[in-house]
C-alpha positions as CSV (number, residue, x, y, z in Angstrom):
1,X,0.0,0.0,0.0
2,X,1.2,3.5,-0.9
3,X,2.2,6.0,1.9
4,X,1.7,9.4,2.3
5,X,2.8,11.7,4.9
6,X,1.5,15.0,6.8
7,X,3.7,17.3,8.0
8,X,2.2,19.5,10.7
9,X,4.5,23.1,10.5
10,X,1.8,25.6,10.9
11,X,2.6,27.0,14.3
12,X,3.9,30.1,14.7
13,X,6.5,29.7,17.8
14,X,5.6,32.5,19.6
15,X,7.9,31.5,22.9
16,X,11.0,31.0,20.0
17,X,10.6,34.9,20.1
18,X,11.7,34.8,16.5
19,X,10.7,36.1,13.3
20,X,11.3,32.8,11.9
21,X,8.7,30.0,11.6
22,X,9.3,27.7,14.9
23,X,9.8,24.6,12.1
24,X,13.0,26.1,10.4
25,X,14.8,26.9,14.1
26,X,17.4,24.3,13.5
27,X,19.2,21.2,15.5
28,X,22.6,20.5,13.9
29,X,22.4,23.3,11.5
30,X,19.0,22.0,9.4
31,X,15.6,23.1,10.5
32,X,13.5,20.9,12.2
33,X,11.1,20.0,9.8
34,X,13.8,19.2,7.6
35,X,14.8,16.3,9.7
36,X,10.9,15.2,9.7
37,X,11.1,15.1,6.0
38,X,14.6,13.2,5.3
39,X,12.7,10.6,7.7
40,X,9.7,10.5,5.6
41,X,11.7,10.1,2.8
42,X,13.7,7.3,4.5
43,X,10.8,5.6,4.6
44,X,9.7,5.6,1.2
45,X,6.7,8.1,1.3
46,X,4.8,8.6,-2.1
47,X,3.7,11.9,-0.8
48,X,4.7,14.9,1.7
49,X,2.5,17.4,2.3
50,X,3.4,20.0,4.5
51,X,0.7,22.4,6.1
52,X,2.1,25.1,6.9
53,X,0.4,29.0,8.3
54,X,2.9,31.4,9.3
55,X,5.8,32.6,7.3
56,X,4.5,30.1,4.6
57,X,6.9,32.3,1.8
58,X,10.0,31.9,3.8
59,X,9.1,28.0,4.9
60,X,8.6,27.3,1.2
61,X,11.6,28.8,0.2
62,X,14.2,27.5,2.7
63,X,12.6,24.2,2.1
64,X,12.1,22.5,-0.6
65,X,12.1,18.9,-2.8
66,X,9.6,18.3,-6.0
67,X,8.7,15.0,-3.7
68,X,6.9,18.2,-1.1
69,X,2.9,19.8,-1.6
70,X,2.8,22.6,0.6
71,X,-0.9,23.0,1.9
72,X,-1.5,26.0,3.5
73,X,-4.0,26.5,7.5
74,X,-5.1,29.7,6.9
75,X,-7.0,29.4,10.4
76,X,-5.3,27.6,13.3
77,X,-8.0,25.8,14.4
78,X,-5.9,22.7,15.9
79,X,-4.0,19.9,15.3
80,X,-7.2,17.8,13.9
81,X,-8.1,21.0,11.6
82,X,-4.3,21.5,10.1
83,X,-4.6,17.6,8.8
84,X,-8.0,18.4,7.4
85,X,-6.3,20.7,5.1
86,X,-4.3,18.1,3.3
87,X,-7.8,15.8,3.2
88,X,-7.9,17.0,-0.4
89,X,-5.4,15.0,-1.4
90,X,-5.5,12.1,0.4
91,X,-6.2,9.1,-1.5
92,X,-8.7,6.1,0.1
93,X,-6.5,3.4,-0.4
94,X,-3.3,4.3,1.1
95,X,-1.6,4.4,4.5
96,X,-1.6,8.2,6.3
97,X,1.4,9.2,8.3
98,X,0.9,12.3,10.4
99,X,4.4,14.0,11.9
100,X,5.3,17.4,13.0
101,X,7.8,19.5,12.1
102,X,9.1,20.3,15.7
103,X,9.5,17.3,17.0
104,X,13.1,16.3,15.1
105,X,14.5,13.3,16.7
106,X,12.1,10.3,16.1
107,X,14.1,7.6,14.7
108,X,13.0,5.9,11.2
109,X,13.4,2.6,12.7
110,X,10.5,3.9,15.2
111,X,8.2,4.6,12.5
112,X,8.9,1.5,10.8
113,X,7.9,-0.2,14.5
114,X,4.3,1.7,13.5
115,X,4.0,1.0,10.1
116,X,5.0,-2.4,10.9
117,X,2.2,-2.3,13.9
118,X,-1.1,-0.8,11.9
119,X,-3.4,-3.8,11.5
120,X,-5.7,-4.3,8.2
121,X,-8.7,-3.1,9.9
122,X,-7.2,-0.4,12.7
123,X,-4.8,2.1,12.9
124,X,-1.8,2.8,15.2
125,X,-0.4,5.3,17.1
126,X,2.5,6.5,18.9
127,X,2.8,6.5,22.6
128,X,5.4,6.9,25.3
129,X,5.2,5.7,29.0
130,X,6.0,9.1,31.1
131,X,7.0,9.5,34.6
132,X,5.8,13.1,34.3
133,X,3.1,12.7,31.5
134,X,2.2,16.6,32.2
135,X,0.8,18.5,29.3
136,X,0.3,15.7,27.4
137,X,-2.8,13.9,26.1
138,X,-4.0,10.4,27.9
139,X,-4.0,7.5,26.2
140,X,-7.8,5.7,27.7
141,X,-7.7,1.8,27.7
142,X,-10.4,-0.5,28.0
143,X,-10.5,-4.1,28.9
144,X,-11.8,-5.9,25.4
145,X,-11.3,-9.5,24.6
146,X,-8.8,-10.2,27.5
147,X,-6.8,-7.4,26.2
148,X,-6.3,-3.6,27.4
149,X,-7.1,-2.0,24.4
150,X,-7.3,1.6,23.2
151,X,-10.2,3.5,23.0
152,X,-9.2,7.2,23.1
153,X,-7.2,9.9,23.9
154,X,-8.5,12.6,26.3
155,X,-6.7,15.9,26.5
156,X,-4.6,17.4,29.5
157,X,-7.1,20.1,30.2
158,X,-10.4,18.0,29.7
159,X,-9.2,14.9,31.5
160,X,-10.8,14.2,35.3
161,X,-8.6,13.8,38.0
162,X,-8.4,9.9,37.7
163,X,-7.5,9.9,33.8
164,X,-4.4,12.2,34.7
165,X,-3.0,9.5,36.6
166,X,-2.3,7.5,33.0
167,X,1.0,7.9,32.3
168,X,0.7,6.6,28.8
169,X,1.2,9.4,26.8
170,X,-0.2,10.3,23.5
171,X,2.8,12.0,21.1
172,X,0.5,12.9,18.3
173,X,2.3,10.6,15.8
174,X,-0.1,7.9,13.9
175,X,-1.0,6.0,11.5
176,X,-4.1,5.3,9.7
177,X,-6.0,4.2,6.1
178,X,-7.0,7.5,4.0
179,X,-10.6,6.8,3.8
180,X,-10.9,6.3,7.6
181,X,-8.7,9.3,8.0
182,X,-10.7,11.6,5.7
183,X,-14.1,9.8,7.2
184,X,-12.9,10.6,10.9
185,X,-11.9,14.2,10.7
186,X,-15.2,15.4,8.4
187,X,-16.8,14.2,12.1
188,X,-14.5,16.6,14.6
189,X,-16.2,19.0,17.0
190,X,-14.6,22.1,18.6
191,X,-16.6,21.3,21.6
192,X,-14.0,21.3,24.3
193,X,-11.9,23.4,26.6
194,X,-9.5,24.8,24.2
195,X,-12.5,25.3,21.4
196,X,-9.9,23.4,18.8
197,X,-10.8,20.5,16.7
198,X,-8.7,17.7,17.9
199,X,-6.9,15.1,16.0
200,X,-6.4,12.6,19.0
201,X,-10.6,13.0,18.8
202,X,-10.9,10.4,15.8
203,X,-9.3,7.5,18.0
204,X,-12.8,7.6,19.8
205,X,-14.3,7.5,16.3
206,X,-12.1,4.6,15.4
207,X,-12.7,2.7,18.4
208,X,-17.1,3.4,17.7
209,X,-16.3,1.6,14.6
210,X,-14.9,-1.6,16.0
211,X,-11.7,-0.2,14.6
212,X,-8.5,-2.4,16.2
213,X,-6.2,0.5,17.5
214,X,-2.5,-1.1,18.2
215,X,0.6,1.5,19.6
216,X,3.9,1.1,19.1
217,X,6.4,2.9,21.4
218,X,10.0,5.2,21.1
219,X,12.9,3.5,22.3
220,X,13.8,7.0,24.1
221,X,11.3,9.9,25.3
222,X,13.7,12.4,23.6
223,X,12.4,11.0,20.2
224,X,9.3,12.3,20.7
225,X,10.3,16.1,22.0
226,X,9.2,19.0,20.6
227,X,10.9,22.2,21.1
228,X,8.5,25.8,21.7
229,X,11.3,27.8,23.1
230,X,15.1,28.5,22.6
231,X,15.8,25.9,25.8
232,X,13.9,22.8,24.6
233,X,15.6,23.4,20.8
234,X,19.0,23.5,23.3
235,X,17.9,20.3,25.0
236,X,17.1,18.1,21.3
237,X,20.8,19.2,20.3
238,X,22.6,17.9,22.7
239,X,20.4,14.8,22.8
240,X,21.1,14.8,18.7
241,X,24.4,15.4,18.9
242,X,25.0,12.3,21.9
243,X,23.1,9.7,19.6
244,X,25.5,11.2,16.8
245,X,28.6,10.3,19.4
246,X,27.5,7.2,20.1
247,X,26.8,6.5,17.0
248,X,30.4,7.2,15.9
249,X,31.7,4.8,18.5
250,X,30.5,2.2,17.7
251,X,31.0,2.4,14.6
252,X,34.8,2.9,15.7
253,X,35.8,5.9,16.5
254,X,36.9,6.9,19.3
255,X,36.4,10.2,20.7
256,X,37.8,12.0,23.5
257,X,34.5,13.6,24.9
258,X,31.7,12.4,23.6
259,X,29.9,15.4,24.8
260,X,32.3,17.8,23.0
261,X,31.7,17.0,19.5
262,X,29.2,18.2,17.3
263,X,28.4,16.9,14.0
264,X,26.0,19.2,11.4
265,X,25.6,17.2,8.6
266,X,27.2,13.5,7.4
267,X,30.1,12.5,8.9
268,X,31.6,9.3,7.5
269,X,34.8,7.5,9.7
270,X,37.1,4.3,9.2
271,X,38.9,2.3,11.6
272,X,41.0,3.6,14.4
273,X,39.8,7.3,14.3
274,X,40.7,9.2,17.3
275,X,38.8,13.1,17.7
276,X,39.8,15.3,20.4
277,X,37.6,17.9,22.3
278,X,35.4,21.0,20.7
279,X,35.6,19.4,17.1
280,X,33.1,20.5,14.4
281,X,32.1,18.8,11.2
282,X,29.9,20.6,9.0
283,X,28.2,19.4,5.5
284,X,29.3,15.7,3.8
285,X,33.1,14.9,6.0
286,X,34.6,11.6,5.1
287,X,37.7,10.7,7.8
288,X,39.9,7.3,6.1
289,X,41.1,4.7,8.6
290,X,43.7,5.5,11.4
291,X,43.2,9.6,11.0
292,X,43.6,11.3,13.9
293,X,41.5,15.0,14.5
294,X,43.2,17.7,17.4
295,X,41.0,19.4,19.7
296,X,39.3,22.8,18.4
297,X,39.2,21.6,14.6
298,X,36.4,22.6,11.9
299,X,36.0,20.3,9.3
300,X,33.5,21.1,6.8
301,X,32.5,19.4,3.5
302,X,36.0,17.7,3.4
303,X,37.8,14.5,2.3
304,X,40.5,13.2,4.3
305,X,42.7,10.3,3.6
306,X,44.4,7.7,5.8
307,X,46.9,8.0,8.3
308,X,46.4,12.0,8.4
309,X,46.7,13.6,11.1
310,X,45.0,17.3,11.8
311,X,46.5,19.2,14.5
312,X,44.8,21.4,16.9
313,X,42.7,24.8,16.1
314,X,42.6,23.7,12.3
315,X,40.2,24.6,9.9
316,X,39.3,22.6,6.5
317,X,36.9,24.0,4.0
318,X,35.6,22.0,0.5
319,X,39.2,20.4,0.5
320,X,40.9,17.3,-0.1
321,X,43.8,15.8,1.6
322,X,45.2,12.7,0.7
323,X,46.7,9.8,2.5
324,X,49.9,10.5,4.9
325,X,49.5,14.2,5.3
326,X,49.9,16.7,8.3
327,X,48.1,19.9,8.7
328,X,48.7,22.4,11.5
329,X,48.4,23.4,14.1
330,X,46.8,26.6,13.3
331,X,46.5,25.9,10.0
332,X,43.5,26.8,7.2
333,X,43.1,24.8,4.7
334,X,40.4,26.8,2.6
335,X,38.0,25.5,-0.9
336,X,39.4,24.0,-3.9
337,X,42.8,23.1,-1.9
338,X,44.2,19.8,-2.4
339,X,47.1,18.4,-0.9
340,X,48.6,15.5,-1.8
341,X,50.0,12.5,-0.7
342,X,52.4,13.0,2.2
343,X,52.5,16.5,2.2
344,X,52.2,18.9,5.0
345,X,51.2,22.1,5.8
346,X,52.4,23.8,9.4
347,X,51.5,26.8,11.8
348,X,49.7,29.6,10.5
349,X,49.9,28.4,6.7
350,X,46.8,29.2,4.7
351,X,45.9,27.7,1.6
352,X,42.9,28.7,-1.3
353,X,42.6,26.9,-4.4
354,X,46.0,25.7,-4.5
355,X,47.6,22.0,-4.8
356,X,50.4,21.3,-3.0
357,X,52.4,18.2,-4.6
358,X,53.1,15.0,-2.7
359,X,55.4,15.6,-0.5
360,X,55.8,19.0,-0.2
361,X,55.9,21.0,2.7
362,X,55.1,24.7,4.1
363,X,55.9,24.6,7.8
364,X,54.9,28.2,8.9
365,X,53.4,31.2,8.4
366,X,52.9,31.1,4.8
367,X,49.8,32.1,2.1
368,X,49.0,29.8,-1.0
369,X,46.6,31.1,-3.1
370,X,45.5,29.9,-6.4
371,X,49.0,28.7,-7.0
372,X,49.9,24.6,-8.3
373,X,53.2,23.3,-6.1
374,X,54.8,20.0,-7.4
375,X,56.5,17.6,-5.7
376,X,59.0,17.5,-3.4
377,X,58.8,21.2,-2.9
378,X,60.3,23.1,0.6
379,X,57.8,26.5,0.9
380,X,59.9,28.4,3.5
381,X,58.5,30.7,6.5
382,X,56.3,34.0,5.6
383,X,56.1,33.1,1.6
384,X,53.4,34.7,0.1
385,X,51.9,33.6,-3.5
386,X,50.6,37.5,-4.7
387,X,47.8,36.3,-6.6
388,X,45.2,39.1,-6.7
389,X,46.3,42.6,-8.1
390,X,42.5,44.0,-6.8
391,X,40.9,43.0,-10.1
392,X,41.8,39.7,-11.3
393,X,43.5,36.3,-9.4
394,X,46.1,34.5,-11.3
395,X,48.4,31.7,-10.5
396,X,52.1,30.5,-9.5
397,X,53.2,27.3,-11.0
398,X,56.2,26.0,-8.7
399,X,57.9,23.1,-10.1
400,X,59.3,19.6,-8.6
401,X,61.9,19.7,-5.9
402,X,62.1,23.8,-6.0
403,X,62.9,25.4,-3.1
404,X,61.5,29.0,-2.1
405,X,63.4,31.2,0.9
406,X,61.5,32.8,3.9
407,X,59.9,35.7,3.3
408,X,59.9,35.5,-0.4
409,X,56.6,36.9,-2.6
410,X,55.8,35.2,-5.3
411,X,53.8,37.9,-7.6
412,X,51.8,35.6,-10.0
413,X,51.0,35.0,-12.9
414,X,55.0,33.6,-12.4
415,X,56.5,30.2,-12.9
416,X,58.7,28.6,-10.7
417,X,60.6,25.8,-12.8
418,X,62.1,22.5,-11.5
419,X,64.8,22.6,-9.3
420,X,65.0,26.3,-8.9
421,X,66.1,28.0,-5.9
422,X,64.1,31.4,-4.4
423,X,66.5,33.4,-2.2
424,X,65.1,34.2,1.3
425,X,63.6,37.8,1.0
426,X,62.8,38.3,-2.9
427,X,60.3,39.4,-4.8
428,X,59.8,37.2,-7.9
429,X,57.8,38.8,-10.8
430,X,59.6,37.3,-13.3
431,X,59.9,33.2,-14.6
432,X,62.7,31.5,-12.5
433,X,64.3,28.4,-14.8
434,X,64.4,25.2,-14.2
435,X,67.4,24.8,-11.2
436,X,68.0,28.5,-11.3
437,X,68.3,30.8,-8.7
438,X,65.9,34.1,-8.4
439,X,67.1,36.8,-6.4
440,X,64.9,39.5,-5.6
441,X,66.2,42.0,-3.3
442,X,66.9,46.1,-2.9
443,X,70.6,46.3,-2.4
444,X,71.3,46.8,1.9
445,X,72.8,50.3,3.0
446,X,74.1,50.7,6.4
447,X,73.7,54.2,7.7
448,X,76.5,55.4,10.5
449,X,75.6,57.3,13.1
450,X,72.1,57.1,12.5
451,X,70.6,57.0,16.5
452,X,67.1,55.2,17.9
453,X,64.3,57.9,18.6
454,X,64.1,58.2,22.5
455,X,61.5,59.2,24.7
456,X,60.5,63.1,24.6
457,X,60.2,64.1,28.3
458,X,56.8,65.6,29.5
């Protein structure tokens, strides 16, 4: 049977005190409801339909996917009115998933658990066992056929004093057939303390139907969190980021603190990985076996190879480095770079757009920009490639086994050949020939009797 999936993300967030929809407030850098629709997705959905109500323009365009129907509430008129809207397009013969876009964190494997759990004639729902159930809707069992069974939800502020004892909590996460679905809500009154048309009201419709109602259940409470202010959305982070951690370990790696690491987006790792404290990883990272991450390190859309090792307070942007390398400490490693095999970069080196050959080396205090470095190549201390002029970039070619002195600038376009030697301190404009030496210097005067400037007295 097909699947389609409602999105809830109509609410406005007003205790996020933000002028942003409370859906697109985001745990590990992607909005919420963009987590709730990857896990649609995982599951195979036909169909997505988010209902959305305020800030619908900037929802629509900070999300979006040709798989996604965006159905607007003009009214919110509750939970059991916002999935009305998307009744339109509902098919009769196909499964109905309802999520919501602030509650990130459910696992797909839990929603398989309900798919898995909806009987032929029935639907299922979510629910979580609560020590503190407060807030919540009450999940109402009855005794039928030897079995406690479900027969409706009743809402915090209408329950009696006895049903707010239940501690089976209702999440608002379920599953049902289209036709029922569509059948169920045409039937929802707003006659009840809040004056809202309930969606937990059509589990009382199902059950007057003989309907079988089965549950399935979260392995974790956090999975079923939502987040209305800034403290909650704090509080589904770190519990993101820990399942990330753990995660990670057992996959292999091992990580200094697994409470100081913090992983927005896709972070790939081999064997033998070791991360240290305060390390980031943003976008699609991929760490090769036995590679070894300092503490204070961002690493963001990157490719690293074996047996590298990153030193502390390093940052890699869109770059590649290949097996056998060293970067840092202190070191930026910025988009388009490559470095290749066995090479290393040092303290306070940057480099954009530039590939430094295998085994090639800048130790310190160096910038490489838009330049290509061959093999075998010594960079010393404070070289600069000069590669923009304020309109245009262009780019230094240094050959295999050159070697260029401190403090030298390299003012591209220029070629460094093979072999050639750059004296400490010039200022190469010019091609340098393969094994020749460039010399760039003013000629040194010495100035006798010249005194230092001393201090004027008041």
């Amino acid at each position: 049977m097909s699947l389609s999936v409602v999105i809830l993300a109509a609410g406005k967030g007003t205790r996020m005190r933000s002028s942003l929809p409370k859906v697109l407030h985001s745990v590990a850098d992607k909005p919420m409801v963009s987590h709730v629709i990857d896990s649609a997705r995982q599951l195979g959905a036909n169909n997505i339909y988010v209902v959305y109500g305020f800030g619908g323009d900037v929802l629509q365009q900070r999300i979006n996917g040709d798989d996604l129907t965006f159905v607007e509430q003009k009214e919110q008129l509750g939970t059991g009115h916002a999935v009305d809207q998307a009744s339109p397009f509902l098919k009769d013969d196909e499964n109905v998933l309802v999520l919501y876009g602030d509650v990130p964190l459910t696992k797909v494997s839990t929603l398989e658990s309900l798919l898995a759990a909806k009987p032929d004639n029935g639907m299922a729902l979510l629910t979580v066992n609560l020590a503190n159930p407060m807030g919540y809707g009450r999940i109402v069992r009855q005794e039928i056929s030897g079995q406690q069974q479900v027969v409706g939800i009743i809402e915090q502020k209408d329950a009696s004093a006895e049903q707010l004892k239940i501690k089976e909590a209702n999440t608002g996460i379920l599953l049902a057939n289209g036709g029922d679905l569509k059948r169920w809500l045409s039937h929802l009154s707003s006659d009840n303390a809040q004056g809202e048309y309930y969606l937990t009201d059509i589990i009382a419709s199902a059950h007057s139907e003989g309907k079988v109602i089965a549950t399935a259940h979260p392995e974790t409470e956090i999975e079923v969190e939502g987040a209305n202010n800034r403290v909650q959305l704090a509080t589904l982070e770190r519990a993101y980021q820990a399942r990330i951690a753990q995660e990670l370990m057992l996959a292999g790696a091992s990580l200094r603190d697994p409470a100081r690491i913090d992983v927005r987006g896709n972070l790939t790792t081999g064997t033998e990985v070791t991360i240290d404290i305060n390390c980031i990883f943003q976008g699609k990272v991929t760490l090769a076996d036995n590679v070894i991450i300092g503490a204070n390190c961002i690493i963001i859309n990157s490719i690293i190879g074996e047996n590298v090792e990153i030193k502390p307070n390093s940052i890699i942007e869109d770059a590649v480095i290949e097996a056998d390398c060293s970067v840092g400490p202190f070191a930026r490693i910025r988009p388009g770079s490559v470095m290749k095999q066995d090479s290393h970069i040092g303290n306070f080196v940057e480099m954009k757009k530039t590939t430094l050959g295998a085994g090639s080396k800048a130790g310190h205090l160096s910038y490489l920009g838009n330049a290509q470095i061959g093999t075998n190549v010594n960079i010393g201390a404070g070289t600069i490639t000069c590669n923009y002029d304020g309109v245009n970039k262009s780019t230094t070619e240094i050959g295999d086994n050159a070697f260029i002195g401190s403090n030298s600038s390299l003012v591209a376009p220029v070629i460094i050949g093979n072999s050639a030697t750059i004296g400490a301190g010039s200022v190469i404009t010019k091609p340098v020939e393969e094994s020749g030496l460039g010399l760039g210097r003013a000629k040194q005067r010495n100035v006798t009797g010249w005194q230092r400037p001393v201090k004027r007295a008041n």
